[in-house]
C-alpha positions in Angstrom: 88.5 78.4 139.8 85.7 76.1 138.6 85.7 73.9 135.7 83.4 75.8 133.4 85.9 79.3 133.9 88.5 77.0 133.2 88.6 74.1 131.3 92.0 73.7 130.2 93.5 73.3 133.4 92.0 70.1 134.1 92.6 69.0 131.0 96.4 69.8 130.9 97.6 68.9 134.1 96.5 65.1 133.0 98.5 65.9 129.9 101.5 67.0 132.0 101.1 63.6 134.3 100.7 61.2 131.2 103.8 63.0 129.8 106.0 62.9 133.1 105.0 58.9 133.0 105.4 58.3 129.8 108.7 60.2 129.4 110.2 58.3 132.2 109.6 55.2 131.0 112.2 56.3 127.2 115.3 55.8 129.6 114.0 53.1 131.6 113.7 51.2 128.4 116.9 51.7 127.3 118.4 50.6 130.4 116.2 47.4 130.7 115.7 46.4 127.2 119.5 46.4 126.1 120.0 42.7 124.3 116.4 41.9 124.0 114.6 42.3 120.7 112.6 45.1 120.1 109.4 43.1 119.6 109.9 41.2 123.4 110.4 44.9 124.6 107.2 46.2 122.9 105.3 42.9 123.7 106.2 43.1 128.0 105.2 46.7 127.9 102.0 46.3 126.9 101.9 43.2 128.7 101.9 45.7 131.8 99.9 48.3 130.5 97.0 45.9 129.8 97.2 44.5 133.6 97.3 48.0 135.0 94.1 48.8 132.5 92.3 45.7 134.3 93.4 46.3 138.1 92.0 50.1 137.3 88.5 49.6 135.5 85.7 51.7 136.5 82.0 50.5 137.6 79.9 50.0 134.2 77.9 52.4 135.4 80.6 55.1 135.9 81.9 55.0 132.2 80.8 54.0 128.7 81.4 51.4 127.4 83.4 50.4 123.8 80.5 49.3 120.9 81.4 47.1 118.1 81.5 49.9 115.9 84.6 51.4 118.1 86.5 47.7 116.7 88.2 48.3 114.3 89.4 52.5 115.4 90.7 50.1 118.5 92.5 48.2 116.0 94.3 50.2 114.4 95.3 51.8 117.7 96.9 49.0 118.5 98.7 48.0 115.4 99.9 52.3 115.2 100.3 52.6 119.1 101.3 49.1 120.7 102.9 47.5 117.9 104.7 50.0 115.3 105.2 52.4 118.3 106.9 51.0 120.5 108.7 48.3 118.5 110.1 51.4 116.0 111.2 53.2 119.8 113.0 49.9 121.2 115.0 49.2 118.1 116.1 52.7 117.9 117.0 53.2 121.3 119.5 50.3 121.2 121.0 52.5 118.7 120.9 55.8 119.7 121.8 57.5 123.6 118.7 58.1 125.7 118.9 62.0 125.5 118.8 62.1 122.1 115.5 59.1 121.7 113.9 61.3 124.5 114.2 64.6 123.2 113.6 63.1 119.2 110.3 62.1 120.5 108.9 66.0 120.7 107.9 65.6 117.2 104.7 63.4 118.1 103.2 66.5 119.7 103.7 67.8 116.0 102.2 64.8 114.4 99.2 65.1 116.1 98.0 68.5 116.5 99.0 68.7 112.7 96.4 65.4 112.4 93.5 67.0 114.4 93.8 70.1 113.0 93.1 68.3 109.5 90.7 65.6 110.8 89.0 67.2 113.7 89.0 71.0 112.8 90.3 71.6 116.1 91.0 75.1 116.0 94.2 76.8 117.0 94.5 80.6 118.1 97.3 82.9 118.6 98.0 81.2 122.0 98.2 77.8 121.1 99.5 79.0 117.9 102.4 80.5 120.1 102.9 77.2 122.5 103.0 75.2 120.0 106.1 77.7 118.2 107.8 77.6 121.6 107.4 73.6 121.8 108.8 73.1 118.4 111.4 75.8 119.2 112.3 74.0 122.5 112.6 70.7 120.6 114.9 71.9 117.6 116.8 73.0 120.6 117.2 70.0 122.1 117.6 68.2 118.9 120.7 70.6 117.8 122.5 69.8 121.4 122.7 66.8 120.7 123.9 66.4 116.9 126.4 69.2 118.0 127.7 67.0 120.8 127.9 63.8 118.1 126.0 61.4 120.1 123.4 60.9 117.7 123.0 58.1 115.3 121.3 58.5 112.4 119.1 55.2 111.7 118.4 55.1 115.9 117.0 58.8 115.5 115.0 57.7 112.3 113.3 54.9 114.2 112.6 57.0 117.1 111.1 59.8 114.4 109.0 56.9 112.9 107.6 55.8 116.3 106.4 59.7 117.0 104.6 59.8 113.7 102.9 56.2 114.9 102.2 57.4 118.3 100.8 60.6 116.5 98.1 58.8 114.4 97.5 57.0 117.4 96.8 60.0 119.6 94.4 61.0 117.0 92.6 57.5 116.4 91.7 57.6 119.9 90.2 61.2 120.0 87.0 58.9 118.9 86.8 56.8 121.7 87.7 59.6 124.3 83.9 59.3 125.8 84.5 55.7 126.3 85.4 53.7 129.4 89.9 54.8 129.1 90.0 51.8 131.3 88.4 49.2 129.1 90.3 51.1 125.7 93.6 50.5 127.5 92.8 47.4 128.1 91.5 46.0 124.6 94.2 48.1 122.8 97.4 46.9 125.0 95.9 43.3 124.6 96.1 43.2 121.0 99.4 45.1 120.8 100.8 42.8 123.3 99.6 39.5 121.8 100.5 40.8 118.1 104.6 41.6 119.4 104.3 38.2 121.5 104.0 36.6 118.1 106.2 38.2 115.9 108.9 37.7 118.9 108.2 33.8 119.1 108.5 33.7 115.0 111.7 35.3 115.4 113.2 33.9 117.6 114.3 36.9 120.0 116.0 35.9 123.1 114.2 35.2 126.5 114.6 37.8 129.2 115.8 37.4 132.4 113.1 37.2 135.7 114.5 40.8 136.4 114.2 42.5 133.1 111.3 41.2 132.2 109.6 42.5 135.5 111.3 45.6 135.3 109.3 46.4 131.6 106.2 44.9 133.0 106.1 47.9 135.7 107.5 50.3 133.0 104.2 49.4 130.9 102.2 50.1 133.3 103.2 52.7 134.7 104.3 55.1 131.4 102.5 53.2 129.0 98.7 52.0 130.9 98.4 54.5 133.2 100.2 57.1 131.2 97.4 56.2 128.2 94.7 56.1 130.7 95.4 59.8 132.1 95.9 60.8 127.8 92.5 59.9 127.3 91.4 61.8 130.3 93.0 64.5 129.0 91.6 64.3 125.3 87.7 64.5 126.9 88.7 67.9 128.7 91.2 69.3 126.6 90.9 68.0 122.6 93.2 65.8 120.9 95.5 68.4 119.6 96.2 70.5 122.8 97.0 67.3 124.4 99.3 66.0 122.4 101.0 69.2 122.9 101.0 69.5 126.4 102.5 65.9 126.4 105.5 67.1 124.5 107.0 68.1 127.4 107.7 64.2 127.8 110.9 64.5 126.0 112.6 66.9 128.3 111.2 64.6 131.1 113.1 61.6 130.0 115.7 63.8 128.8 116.0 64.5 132.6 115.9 60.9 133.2 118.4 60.2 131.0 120.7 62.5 133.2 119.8 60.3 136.1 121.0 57.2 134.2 124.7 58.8 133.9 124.2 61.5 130.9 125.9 64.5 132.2 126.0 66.2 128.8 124.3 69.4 130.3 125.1 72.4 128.1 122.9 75.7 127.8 121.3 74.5 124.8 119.9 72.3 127.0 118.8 74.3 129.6 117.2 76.5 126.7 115.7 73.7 124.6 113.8 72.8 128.7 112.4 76.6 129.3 111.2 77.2 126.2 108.6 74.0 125.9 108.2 74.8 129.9 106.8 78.1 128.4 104.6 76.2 125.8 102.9 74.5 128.3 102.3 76.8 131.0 100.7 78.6 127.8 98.6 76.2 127.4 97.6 75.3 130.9 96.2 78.8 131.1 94.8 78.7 127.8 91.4 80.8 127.9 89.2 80.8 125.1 85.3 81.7 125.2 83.0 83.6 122.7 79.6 83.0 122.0 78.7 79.7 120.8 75.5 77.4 120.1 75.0 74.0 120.7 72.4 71.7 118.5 70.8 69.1 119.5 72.7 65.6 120.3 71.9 62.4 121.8 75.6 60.5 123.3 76.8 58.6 125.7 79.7 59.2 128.2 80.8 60.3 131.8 79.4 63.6 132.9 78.1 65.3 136.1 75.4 67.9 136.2 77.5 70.8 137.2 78.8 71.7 134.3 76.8 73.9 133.1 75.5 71.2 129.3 74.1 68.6 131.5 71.2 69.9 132.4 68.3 67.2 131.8 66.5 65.1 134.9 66.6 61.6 135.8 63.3 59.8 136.7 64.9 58.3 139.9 67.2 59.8 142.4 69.7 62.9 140.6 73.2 61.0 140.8 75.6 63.0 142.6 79.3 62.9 140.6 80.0 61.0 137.7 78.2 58.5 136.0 77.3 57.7 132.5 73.9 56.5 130.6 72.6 57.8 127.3 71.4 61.1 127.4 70.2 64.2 125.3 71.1 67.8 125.1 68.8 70.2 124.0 69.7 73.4 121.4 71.3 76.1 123.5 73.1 79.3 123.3 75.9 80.5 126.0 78.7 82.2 126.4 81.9 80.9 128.4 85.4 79.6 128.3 85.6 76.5 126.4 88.0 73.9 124.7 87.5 71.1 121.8 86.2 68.6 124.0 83.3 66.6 122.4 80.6 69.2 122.9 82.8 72.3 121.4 83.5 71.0 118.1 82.3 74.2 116.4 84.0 76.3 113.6 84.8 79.5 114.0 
């Protein structure tokens, strides 16, 4: 199975990783962060995420890098993603069980593939169209175990629900950088997000955490926040931003899972249901086959590519690179026929 055949494998397997990270990290939180503010909480996660983002950076010739024109996109990343985020999803899970936060958080899959639908164009056919049915059915699910079980708190749910929409216009903020070093946009992103909650927690006076804690949240961050984000971009440039942010919306019923391991044992078959049917959405879109005949025009980008793709096609004056690497480079009008996703050079309407 190659990667021109099948494009959305690659794509949403990094999804699936990003999302098992990521929804590990929504009971880890609530363990560690009990009695800390939410803005400490926010600022040692990203804390983490940007020194994982600098241990992980790529050789400048490997990647492209951000432009000043990318500023302020990267901004508001950070103030959606690292700052209203994760702030909004520490506050409410000091007020709401882990379960419940984890499985709340389904809706940013929502969020965003409603955004790139309107922003992008990305398209959506009957089988994405269905995943996305079974991912939202999965999650109302999950949603109804718990209210019927009367765990839930109301304002704890809200500020979980506010901190999907945030991550959502997030997601889709950074389908414009996609092409650009993940590395160096985790690292510029988590930096501001982290300096930003390091300030508002010093003006308020939140409490200091212990040695323990605050190591614990620093691993946390970069683990399902740096990494997590890094693998998301990844995952954008194959798969697009809204099939991505769908795939990771099997996060919730990962931390749902880890929110068992913490001491929930409130396993009922709604559940169990709520788990198969978004395992169904995303094994739908892991197989995800779409290809008709399409043209491309011309374009002049930068960004990491090989030549054995089939749309890479020009020469290099020197030496042909073998793998990855990344300079400016033109494609020339074509027309072909084969399996294909929205990744930057399928943007088409149909």
């Amino acid at each position: 199975m190659n990667r021109v055949s099948a494009p959305a494998l690659r794509g949403g397997l990094l999804a699936l990783l990003a999302a098992a990270l990521f929804g590990l990290s929504t009971p880890l939180v609530q363990h560690f962060g009990q009695g800390l503010g939410a803005f400490t909480t926010a600022a040692l996660l990203y804390a983490g995420a940007a020194v994982v983002a600098l241990l992980m950076r790529h050789p400048p010739e490997r990647e492209a890098g951000l432009r000043r024109s990318d500023l302020p996109r990267i901004v508001a990343m950070a103030g959606f993603g690292a700052v209203v985020g994760p702030v909004a999803l520490a506050w409410g899970l000091q007020r709401t069980g882990g379960s419940s936060a984890s499985l709340m958080l389904t809706l940013e899959a929502l969020f965003t593939a409603v955004l790139a639908w309107r922003l992008y164009g990305e398209t959506m056919d009957k089988r994405v169209g269905a995943a996305m049915l079974f991912l939202l059915a999965g999650g109302v699910a999950l949603v109804l175990e718990q209210g019927l079980a009367g765990d839930t708190q109301l304002l704890g749910l809200l500020a979980v629900m506010a901190a999907t929409a945030a991550w959502g216009i997030d997601n889709t903020l950074s389908r414009g950088v996609a092409e650009r070093d993940p590395g160096q946009v985790v690292l510029v992103k988590s930096s501001l997000g982290a300096c930003a909650t390091i300030v508002l927690a010093f003006v308020l006076a939140e409490p200091l955490p212990s040695l323990l804690v605050a190591g614990a949240l620093l691993a946390i961050g970069a683990t399902g926040y740096g990494l997590s984000l890094r693998l998301y971009l990844l995952a954008q440039r194959a798969f697009g931003a809204g099939r991505t942010g769908s795939v990771f919306a099997f996060a919730p019923f990962i931390g749902a899972l880890g929110a068992f391991a913490f001491g929930s044992r409130t396993v009922t078959w709604m559940l169990a249901l709520g788990g198969v049917l978004m395992l169904v959405g995303v094994v739908l879109h892991l197989f995800e086959s779409h290809g008709h005949e399409h043209g491309h025009d011309a374009l002049e980008h930068e960004h990491a590519h090989s030549h054995d793709d089939g749309h890479h096609l020009h020469t290099h004056d020197e030496k042909m690179p073998s793998g990855q690497h990344s300079h400016c480079h033109r494609h020339e009008p074509m027309r072909h026929t084969h399996a294909h996703v929205p990744d930057a050079h399928h943007l088409h309407s149909h």
